[in-house]
KEBA-170530 format. One line per 5 residues: number of its first residue (from 1); their letters; for each residue x, y, z of N, C-alpha, C. Coordinates in pm, whole numbers, plus 50000, padded with zeros to 5 digits. Layout:
N
NUM = a = X/Y/Z/X/Y/Z/X/Y/Z; ... $
//
This chain:
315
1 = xxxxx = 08245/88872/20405/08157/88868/20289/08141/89008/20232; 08108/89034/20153/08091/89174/20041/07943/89200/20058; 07841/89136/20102/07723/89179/20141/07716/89292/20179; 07590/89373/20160/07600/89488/20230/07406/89542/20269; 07392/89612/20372/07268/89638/20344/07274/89739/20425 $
6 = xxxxx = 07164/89856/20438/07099/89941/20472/06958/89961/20604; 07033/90028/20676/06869/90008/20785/06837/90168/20767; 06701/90165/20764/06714/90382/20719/06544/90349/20813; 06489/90473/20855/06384/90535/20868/06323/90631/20803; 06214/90630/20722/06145/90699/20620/06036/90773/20667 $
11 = xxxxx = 06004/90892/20662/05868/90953/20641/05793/91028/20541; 05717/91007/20511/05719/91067/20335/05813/91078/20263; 05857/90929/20247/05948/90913/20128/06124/90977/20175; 06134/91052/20258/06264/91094/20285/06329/91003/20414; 06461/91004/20392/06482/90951/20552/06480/91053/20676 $
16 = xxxxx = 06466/90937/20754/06412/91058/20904/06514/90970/20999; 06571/91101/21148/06637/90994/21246/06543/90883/21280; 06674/90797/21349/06601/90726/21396/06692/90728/21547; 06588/90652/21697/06655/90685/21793/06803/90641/21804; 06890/90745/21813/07022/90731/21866/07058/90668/21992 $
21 = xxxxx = 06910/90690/22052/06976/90580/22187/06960/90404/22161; 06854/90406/22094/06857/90281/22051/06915/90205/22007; 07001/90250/21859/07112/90229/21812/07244/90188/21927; 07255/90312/22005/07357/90252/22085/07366/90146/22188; 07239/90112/22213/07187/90027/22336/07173/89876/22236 $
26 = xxxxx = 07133/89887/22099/07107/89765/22054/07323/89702/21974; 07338/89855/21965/07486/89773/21892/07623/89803/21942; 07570/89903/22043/07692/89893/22180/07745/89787/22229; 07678/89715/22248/07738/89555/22353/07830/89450/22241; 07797/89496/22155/07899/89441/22021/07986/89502/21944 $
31 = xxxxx = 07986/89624/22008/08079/89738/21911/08238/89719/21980; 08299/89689/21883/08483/89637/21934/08524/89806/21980; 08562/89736/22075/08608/89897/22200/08514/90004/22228; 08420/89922/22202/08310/90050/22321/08235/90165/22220; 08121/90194/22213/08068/90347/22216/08157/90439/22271 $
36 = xxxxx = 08142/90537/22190/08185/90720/22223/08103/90740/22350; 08139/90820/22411/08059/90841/22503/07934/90971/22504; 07941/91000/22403/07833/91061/22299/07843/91037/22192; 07711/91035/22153/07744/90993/21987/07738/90927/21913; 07795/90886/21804/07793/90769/21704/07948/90793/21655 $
41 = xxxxx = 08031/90667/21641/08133/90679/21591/08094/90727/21426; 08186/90784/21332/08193/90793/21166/08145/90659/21134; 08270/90545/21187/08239/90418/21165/08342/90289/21234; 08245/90183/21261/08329/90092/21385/08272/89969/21331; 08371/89892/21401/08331/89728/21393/08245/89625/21506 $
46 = xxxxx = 08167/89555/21469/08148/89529/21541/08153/89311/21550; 08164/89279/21671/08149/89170/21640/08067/89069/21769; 07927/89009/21743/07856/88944/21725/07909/88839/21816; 07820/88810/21972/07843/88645/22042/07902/88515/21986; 07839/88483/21839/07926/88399/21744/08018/88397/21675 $
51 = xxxxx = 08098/88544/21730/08217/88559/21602/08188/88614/21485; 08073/88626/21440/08056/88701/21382/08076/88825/21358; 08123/88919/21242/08145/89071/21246/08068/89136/21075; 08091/89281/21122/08009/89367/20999/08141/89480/21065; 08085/89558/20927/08163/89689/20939/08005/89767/20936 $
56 = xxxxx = 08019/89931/21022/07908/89953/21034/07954/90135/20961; 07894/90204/20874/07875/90353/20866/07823/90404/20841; 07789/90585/20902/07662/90630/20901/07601/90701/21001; 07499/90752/21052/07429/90776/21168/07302/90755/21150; 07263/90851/21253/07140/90854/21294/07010/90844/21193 $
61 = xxxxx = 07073/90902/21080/06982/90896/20938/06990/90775/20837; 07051/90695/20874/07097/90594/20814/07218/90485/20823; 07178/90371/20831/07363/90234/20854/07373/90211/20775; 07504/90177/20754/07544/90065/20633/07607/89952/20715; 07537/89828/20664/07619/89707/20701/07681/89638/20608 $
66 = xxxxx = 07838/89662/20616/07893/89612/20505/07974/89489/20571; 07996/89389/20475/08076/89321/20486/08050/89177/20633; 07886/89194/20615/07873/89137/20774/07850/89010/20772; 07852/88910/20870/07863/88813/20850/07683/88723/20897; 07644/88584/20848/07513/88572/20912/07513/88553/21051 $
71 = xxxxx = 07378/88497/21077/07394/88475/21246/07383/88594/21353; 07444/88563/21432/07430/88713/21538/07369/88829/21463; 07464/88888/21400/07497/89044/21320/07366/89043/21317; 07274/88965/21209/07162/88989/21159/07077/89036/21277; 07075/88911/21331/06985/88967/21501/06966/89087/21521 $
76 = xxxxx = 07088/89140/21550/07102/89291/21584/07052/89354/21472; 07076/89329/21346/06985/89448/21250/06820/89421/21294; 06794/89311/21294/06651/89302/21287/06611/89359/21450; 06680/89376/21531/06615/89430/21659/06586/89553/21658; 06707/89614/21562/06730/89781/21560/06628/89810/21476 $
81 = xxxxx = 06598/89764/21340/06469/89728/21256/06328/89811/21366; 06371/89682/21459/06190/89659/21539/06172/89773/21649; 06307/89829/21648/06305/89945/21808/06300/90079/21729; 06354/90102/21642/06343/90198/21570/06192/90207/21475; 06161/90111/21417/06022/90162/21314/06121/90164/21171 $
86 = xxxxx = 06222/90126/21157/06348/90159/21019/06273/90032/20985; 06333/90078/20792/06369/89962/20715/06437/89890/20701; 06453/89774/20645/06581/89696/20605/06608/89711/20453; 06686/89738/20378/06716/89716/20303/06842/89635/20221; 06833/89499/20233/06961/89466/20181/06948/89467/19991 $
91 = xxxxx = 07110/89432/19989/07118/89544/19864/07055/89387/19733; 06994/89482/19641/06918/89397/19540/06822/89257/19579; 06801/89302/19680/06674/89246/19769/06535/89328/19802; 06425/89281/19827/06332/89361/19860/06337/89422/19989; 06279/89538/20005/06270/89609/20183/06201/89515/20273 $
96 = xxxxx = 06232/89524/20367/06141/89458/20476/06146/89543/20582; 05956/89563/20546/05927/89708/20747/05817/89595/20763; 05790/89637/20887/05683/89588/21010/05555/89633/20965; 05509/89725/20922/05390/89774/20932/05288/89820/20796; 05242/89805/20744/05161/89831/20613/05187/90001/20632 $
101 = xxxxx = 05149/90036/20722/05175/90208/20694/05306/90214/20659; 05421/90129/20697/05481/90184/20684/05539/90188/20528; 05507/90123/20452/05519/90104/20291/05509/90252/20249; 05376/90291/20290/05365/90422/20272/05444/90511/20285; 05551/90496/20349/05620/90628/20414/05792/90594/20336 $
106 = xxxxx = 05788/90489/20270/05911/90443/20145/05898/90526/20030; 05992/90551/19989/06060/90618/19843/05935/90544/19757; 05887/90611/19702/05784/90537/19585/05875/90410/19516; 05971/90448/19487/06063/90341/19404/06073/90203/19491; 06070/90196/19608/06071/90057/19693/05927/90026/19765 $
111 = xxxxx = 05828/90085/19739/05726/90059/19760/05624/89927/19716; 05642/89874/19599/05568/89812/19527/05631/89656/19596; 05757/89632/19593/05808/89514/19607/05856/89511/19797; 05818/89568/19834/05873/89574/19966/05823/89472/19993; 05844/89387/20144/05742/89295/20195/05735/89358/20318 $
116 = xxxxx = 05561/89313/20400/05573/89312/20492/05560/89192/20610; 05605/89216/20741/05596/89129/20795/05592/89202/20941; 05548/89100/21046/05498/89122/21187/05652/89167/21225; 05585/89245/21375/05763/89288/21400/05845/89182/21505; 05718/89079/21515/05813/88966/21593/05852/88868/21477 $
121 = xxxxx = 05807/88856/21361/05890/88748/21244/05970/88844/21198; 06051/88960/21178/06138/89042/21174/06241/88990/21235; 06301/88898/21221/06451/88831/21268/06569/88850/21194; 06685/88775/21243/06813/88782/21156/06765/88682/21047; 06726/88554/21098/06697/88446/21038/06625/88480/20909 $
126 = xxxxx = 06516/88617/20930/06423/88575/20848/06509/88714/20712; 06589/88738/20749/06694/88878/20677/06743/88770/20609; 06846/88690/20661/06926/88611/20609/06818/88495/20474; 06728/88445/20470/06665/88418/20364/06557/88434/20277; 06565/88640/20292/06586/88691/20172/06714/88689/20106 $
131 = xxxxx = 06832/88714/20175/06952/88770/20121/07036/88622/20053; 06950/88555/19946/06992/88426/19923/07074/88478/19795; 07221/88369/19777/07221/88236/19895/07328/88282/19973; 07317/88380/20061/07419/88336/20166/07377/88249/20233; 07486/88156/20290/07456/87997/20358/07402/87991/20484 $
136 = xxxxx = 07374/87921/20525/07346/87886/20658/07496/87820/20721; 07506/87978/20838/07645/87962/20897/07649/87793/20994; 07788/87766/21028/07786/87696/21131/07775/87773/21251; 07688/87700/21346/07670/87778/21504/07801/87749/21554; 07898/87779/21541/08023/87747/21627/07974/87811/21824 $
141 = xxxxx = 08011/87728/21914/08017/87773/22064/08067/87872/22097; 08009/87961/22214/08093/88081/22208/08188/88056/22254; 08269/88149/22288/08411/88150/22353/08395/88187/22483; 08520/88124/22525/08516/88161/22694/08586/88315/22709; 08518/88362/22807/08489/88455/22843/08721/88511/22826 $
146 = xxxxx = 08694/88630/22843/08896/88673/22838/08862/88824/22917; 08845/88868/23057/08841/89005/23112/08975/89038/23031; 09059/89009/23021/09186/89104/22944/09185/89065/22805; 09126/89022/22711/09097/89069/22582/08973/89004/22511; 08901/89114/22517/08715/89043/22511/08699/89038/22365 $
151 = xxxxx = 08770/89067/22256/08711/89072/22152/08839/88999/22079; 08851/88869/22163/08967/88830/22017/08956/88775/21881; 08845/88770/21863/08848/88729/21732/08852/88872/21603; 08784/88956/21637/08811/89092/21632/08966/89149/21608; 09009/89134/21743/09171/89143/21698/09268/89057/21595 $
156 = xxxxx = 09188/88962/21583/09241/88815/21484/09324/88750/21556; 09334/88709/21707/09373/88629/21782/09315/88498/21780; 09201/88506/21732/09128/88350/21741/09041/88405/21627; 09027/88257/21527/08971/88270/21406/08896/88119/21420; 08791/88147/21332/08725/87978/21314/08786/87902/21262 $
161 = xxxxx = 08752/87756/21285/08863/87652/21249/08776/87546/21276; 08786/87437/21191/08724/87318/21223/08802/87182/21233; 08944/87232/21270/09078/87150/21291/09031/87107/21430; 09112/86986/21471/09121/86997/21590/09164/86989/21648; 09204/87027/21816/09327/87117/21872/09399/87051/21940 $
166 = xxxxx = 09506/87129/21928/09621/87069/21936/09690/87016/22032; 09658/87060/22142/09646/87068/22295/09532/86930/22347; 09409/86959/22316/09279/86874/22379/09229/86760/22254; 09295/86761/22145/09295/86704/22069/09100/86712/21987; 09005/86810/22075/08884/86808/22023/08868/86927/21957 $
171 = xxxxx = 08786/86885/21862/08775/86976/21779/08632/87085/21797; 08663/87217/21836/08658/87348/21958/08525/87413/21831; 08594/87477/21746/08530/87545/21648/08602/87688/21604; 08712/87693/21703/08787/87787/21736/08945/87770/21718; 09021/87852/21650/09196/87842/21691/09272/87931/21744 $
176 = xxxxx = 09337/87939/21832/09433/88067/21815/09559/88078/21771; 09586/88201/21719/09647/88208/21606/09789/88342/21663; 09773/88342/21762/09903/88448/21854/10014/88390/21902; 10086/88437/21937/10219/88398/22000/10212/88271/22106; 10291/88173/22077/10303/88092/22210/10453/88081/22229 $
181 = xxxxx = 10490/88104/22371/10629/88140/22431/10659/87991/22533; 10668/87884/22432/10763/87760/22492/10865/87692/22429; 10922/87599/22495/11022/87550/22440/10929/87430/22328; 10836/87322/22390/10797/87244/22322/10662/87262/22269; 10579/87394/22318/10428/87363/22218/10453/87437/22100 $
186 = xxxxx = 10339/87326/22058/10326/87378/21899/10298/87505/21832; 10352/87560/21743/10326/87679/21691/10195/87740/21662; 10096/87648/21658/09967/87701/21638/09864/87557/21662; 09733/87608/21607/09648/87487/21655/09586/87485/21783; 09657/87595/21912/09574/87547/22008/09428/87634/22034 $
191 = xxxxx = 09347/87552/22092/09157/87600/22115/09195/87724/22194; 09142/87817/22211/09129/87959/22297/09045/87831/22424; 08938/87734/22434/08906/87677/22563/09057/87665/22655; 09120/87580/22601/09283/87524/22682/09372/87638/22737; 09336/87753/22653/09389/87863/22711/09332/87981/22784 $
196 = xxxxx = 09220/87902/22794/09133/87988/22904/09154/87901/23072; 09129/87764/22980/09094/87695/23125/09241/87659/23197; 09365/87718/23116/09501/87695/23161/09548/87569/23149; 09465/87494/23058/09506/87361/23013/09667/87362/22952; 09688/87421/22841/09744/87499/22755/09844/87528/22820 $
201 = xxxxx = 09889/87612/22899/09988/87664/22987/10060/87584/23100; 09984/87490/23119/10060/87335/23224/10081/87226/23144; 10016/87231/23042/10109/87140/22960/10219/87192/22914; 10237/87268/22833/10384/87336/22773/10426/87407/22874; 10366/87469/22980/10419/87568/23050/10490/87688/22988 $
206 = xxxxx = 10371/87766/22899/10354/87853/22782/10275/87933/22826; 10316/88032/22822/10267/88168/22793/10216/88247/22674; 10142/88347/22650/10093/88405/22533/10138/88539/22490; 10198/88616/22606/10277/88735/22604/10378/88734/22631; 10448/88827/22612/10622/88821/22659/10626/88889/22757 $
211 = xxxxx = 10577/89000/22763/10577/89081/22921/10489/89171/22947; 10489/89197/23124/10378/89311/23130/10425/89440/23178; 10372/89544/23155/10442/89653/23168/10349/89715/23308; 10436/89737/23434/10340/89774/23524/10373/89693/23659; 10326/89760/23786/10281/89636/23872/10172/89591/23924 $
216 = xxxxx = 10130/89447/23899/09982/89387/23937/09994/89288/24002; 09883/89269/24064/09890/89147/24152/09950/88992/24056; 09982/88895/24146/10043/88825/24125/09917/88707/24020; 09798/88718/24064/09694/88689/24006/09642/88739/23873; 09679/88854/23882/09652/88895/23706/09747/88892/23626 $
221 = xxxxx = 09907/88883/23678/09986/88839/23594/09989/88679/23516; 09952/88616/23638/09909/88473/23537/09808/88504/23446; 09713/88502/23524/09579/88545/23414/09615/88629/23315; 09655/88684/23255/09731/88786/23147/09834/88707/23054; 09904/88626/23154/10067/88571/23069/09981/88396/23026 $
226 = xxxxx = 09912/88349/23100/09890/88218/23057/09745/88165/23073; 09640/88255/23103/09498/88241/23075/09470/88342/22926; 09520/88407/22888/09473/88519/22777/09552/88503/22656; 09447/88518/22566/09506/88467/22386/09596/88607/22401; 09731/88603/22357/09792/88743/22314/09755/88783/22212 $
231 = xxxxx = 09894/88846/22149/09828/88904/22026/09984/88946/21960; 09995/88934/21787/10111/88947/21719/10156/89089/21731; 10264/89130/21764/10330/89270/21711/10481/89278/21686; 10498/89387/21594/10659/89387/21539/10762/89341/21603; 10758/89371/21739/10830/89330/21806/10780/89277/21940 $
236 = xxxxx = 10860/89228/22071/10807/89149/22183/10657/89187/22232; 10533/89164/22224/10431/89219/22305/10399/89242/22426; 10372/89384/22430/10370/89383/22582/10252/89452/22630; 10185/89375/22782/10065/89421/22834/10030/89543/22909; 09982/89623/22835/09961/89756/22946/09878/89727/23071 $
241 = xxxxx = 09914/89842/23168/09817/89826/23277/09749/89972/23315; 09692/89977/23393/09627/90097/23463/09577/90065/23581; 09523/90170/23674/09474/90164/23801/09491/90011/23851; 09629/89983/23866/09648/89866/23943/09637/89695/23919; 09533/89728/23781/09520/89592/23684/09542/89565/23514 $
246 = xxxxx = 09538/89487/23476/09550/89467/23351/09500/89568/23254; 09502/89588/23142/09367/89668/23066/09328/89571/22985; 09252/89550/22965/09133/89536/22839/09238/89532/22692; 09280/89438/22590/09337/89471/22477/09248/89479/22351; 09248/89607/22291/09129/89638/22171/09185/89609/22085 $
251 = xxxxx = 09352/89598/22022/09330/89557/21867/09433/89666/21819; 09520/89581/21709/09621/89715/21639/09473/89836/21551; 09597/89949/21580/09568/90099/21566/09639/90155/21476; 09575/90238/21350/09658/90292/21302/09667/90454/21332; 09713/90555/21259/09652/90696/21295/09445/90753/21256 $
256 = xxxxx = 09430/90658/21146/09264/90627/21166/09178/90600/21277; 09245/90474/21291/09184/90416/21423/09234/90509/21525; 09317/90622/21595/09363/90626/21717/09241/90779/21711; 09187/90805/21606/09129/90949/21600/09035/90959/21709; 08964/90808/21745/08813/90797/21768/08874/90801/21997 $
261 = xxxxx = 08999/90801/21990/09060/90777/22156/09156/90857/22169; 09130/91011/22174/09242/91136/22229/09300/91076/22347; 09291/90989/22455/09301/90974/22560/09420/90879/22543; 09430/90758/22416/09495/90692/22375/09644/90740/22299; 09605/90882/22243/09712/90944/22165/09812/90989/22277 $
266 = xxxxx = 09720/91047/22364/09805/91140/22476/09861/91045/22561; 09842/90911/22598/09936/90840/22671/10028/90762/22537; 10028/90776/22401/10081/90713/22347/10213/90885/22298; 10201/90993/22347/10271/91120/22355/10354/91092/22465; 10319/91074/22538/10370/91062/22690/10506/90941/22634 $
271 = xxxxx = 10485/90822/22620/10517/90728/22582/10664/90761/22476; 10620/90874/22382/10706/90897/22282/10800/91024/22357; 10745/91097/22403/10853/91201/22513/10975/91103/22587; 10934/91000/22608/11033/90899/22684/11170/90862/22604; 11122/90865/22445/11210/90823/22410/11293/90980/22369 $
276 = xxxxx = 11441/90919/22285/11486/91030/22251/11473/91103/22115; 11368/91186/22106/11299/91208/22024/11275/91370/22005; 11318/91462/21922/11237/91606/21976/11104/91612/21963; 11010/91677/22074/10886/91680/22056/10774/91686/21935; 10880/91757/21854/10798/91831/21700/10714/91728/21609 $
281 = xxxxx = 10865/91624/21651/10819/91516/21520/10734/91439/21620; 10661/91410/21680/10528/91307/21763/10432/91323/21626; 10416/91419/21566/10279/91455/21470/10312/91352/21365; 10456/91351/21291/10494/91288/21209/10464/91180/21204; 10535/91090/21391/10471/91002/21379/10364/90912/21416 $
286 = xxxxx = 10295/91011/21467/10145/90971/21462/10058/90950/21337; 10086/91014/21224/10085/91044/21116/10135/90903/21023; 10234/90826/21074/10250/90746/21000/10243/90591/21043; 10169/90629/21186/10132/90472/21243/10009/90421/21097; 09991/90260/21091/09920/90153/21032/09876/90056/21117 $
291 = xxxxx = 09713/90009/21099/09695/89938/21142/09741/89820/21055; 09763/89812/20932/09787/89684/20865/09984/89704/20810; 10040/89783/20871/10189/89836/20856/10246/89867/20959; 10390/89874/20931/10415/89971/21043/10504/90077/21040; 10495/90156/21122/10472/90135/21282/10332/90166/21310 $
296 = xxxxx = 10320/90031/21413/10158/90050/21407/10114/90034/21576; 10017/90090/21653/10002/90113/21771/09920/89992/21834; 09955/90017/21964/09829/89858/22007/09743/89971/22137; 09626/89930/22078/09500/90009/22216/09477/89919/22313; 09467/89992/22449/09409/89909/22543/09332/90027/22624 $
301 = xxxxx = 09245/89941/22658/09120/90047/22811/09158/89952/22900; 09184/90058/23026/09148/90048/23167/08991/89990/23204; 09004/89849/23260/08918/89787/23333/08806/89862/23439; 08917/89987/23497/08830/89998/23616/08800/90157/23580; 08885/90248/23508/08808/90366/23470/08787/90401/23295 $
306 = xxxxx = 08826/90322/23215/08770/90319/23071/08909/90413/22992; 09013/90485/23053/09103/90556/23009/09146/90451/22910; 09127/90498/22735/09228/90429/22643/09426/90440/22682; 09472/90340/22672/09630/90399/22658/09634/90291/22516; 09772/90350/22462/09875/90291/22306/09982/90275/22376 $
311 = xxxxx = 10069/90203/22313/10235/90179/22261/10214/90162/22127; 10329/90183/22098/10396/90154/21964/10500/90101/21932; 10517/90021/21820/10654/89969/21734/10696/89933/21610; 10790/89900/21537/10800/89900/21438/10925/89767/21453; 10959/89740/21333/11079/89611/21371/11206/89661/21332 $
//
């Protein structure tokens, strides 16, 4: 959606921080690949128990939520709202703070029309109808849980859908939309449930990746090749590992995206030394990875110590 709104903290009329730990504690657990480990990213995505996502930028003096979706997201603004003492402002809507003082402490210009309200009726719910008419979402179910790729809808491995699947023939709320490696299942259509619960994978006896790079127990290679939604790339996809297990898959990278994970560049250096390449040009092409082109990189974190690694390809 093109929605967009504003959470700020005011004191006499100017904006003032607001807590940085708060922020990270209320939109950490939804932020696709993790908090900095100080800090505030420039700007990150995040996405919401329901699938839901926003784009978020800004700091401590001020968010922007652009592009976010209802449901969850909102939640989280209105918590950060209530932990912080901030405003809401969505755009060509009235403000909404908690506290009569706090009117006072708004830009004279949003003062008059602000509303107030208690800081426990301060909800997503109650964000979402001011901000009319965005609709009243469907509650789609969450998704089952993926230790090797927690944010697939994020990555665009699984998208909403009210088809129904192809595999269990019920209709999920969910599709996935990645690679399937059989002779007879269907190209698309199946629920991320069937391919969690390995439904999916004993019927076709289908896999979601092509290979893993590494050695792991014999247990996380299933779990990886035929419990986990993959994910599209230029060429064959393949699963990184670290300290002995799978990693975590965050999502194509371009040279934007790889700024916010030095840790990711330098095993994706390492990676490019391998090939036959003179060292010089790595800048070049780091320089010309895309997340929506290519050659474009794929991120993953280590499960057990948080180290980002990349690959890369192009077709």
């Amino acid at each position: 959606m093109s929605y967009s709104l504003y959470v700020c903290r005011f004191v006499d009329g100017h904006p003032a921080p607001m807590d940085e730990n708060a922020i990270r504690e209320v939109l950490g657990p939804v932020t696709v690949g993790g908090m900095p480990a100080a800090g505030l990213p420039e700007s990150w995505d995040l996405e919401a128990e329901d699938g839901g996502g926003s784009e978020v930028y800004g700091d401590a003096l001020g968010l922007t939520f652009n592009r976010f979706s209802p449901g969850r997201i909102l939640d989280r603004v209105a918590e950060l709202a209530r932990r912080t003492g901030a405003a809401v402002l969505p755009l060509g809507c009235p403000t909404l703070v908690t506290d009569e003082a706090d009117r006072g402490q708004l830009p004279e210009s949003l003062r008059a029309e602000a509303v107030v309200m208690a800081p426990e009726a301060l909800t997503g719910h109650a964000i979402q109808l001011l901000i009319s008419p965005l609709p009243e979402p469907r509650r789609r179910p969450a998704l089952p849980l993926f230790p090797y790729h927690p944010s697939p809808v994020a990555t665009g491995s699984v998208t909403p859908s009210d088809a129904p699947c192809a595999c269990c023939g019920q209709e999920r709320g969910w599709v996935y939309t990645g690679p399937v490696h059989a002779a007879d299942a269907p190209g698309s259509g199946i629920c991320p449930y069937c391919i969690a619960f390995g439904k999916a994978a004993e019927r076709y006896d289908a896999t979601f990746t092509d290979g893993i790079e590494g050695d792991v127990p014999e247990d996380v290679v299933t779990a990886i090749l035929r419990r986990t939604p993959g994910f599209l790339a230029w060429q064959s996809p393949t699963w990184l590992t670290h300290c002995g297990d799978g990693a975590e898959f965050l999502g194509l990278a371009g040279a934007k995206e790889l700024e916010r994970y030095p840790d990711a560049v330098e095993d994706l250096r390492r990676r490019c030394a391998e090939w036959p390449w003179p060292p010089d040009e790595f800048g070049d092409f780091l320089g010309s990875l895309d997340k929506n082109d290519q050659p474009t990189a794929y991120l993953f974190r280590c499960r057990a110590c948080a180290t980002h690694l990349a690959y890369a390809d192009r077709t």
